[in-house]
N, C-alpha and C positions, 0 to 999 in steps of 0.2 A: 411105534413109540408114542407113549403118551405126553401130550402138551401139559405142564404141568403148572400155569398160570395161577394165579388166588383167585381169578373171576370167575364164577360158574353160570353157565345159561338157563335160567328161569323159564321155563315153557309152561303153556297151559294146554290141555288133551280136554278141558272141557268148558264151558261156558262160565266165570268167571266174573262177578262185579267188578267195578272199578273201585267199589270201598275194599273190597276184600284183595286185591291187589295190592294196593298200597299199605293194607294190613300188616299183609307178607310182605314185602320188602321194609318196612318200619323195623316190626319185630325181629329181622335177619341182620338191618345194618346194629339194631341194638346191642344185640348179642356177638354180630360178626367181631370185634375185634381181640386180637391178643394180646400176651403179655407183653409184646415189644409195644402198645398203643396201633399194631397194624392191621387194618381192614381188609376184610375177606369178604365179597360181597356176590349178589347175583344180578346179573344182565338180564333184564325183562326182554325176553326175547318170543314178540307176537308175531312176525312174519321172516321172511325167510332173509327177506332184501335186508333185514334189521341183522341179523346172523349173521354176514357177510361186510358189515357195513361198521364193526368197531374195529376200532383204529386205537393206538397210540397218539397221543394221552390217554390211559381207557379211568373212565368212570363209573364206579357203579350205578347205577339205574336210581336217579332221585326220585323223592317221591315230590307231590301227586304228580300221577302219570294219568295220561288223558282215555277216553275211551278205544283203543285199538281193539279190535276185533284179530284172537287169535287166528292163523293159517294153520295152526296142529291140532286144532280141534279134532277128535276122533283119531290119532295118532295112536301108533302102537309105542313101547318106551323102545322097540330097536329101530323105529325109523325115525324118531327124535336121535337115539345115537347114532345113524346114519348120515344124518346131517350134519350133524356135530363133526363127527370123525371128516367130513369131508371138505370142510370151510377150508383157506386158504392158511398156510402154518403160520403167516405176518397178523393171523386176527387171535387179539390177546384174548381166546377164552380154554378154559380147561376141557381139555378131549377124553380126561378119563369118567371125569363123575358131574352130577348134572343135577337139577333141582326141576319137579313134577307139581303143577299145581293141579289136581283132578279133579272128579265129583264131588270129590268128597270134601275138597278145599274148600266151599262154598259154606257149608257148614258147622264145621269145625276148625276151620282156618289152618290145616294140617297141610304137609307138601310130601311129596316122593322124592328121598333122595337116595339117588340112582347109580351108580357103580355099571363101567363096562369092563366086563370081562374078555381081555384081549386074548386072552390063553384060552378062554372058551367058545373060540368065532365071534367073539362079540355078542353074546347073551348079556342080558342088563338085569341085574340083580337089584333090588328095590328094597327099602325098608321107607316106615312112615314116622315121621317128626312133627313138634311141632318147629315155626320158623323162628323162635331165639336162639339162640346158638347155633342153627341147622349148618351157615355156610362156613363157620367155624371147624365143625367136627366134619366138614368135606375138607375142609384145608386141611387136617390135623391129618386124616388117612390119606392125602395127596399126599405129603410131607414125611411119612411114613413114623409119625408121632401117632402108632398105635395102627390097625390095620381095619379094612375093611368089615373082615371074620370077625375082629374081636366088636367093632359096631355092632353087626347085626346078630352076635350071639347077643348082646344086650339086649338088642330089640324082640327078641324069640324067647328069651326070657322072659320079658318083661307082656308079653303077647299069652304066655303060657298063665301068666298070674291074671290076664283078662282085661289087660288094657295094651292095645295093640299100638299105642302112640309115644316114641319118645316123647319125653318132655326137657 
């Protein structure tokens, strides 16, 4: 059963400025909020001890954040969801979908957000955004205000016409 929080964990799979960091989370709280005024945001999550270690009152991830050197570096996206899936049920983050900042985050300021499919063993299905609205439209398909399918049939569309990045 999926934890179905509004906090999403923020991972990085590759080497990752501290400007461009705080880039991505800037443009995520910008856009994180709804129409009730409530925020949907991501937990910068560079090491493992950090994964285990929110708690209630949870806040999302302020910025500036300081140099932390990821622990997922070279991580595949199922053992970032294996992690995830495996945290304690008392840590407020979402166990079904997840935010990926990768190679490619460095120079495009773009992120992976990630979807596990429980029904498929747990295969992590990916589509790439940029981070304004990104943890928004994670809350919206948690919440089942529109579905995962109907996301990334947008994203495969809009990949067909030769830009491979929501905006």
């Amino acid at each position: 059963m999926a934890h179905s929080s509004g906090y999403f964990a923020l991972f990085a799979t590759a080497s990752v400025s501290v400007e461009r960091v705080n880039k991505v989370l800037d443009k995520a709280e910008e856009g994180g909020r709804d129409m009730f005024n409530t925020g949907w945001f991501y937990k910068y999550v560079p090491t493992k001890d950090a994964l285990v270690s929110v708690s209630k009152p949870f806040n999302s991830t302020k910025t500036p954040v300081g140099n932390i050197p990821s622990e997922f570096l070279d991580h595949s996206l199922e053992q970032l969801a294996a992690a995830l899936i495996s945290i304690p049920p008392e840590i407020d983050l979402n166990r079904e979908y997840f935010a990926v900042m990768d190679e490619r985050t460095e120079s495009d300021g773009s992120v992976l957000l990630c979807f596990i499919d429980e029904d498929n063993e747990g295969k992590v299905d990916w589509l790439r955004k940029m981070p304004l609205n990104s943890s928004l439209c994670l809350r919206g398909v948690s919440m089942c205000c529109g579905t995962w399918e109907e996301l990334k049939f947008s994203w495969e569309r809009k990949k067909k016409g030769g830009d491979d990045v929501l905006r």
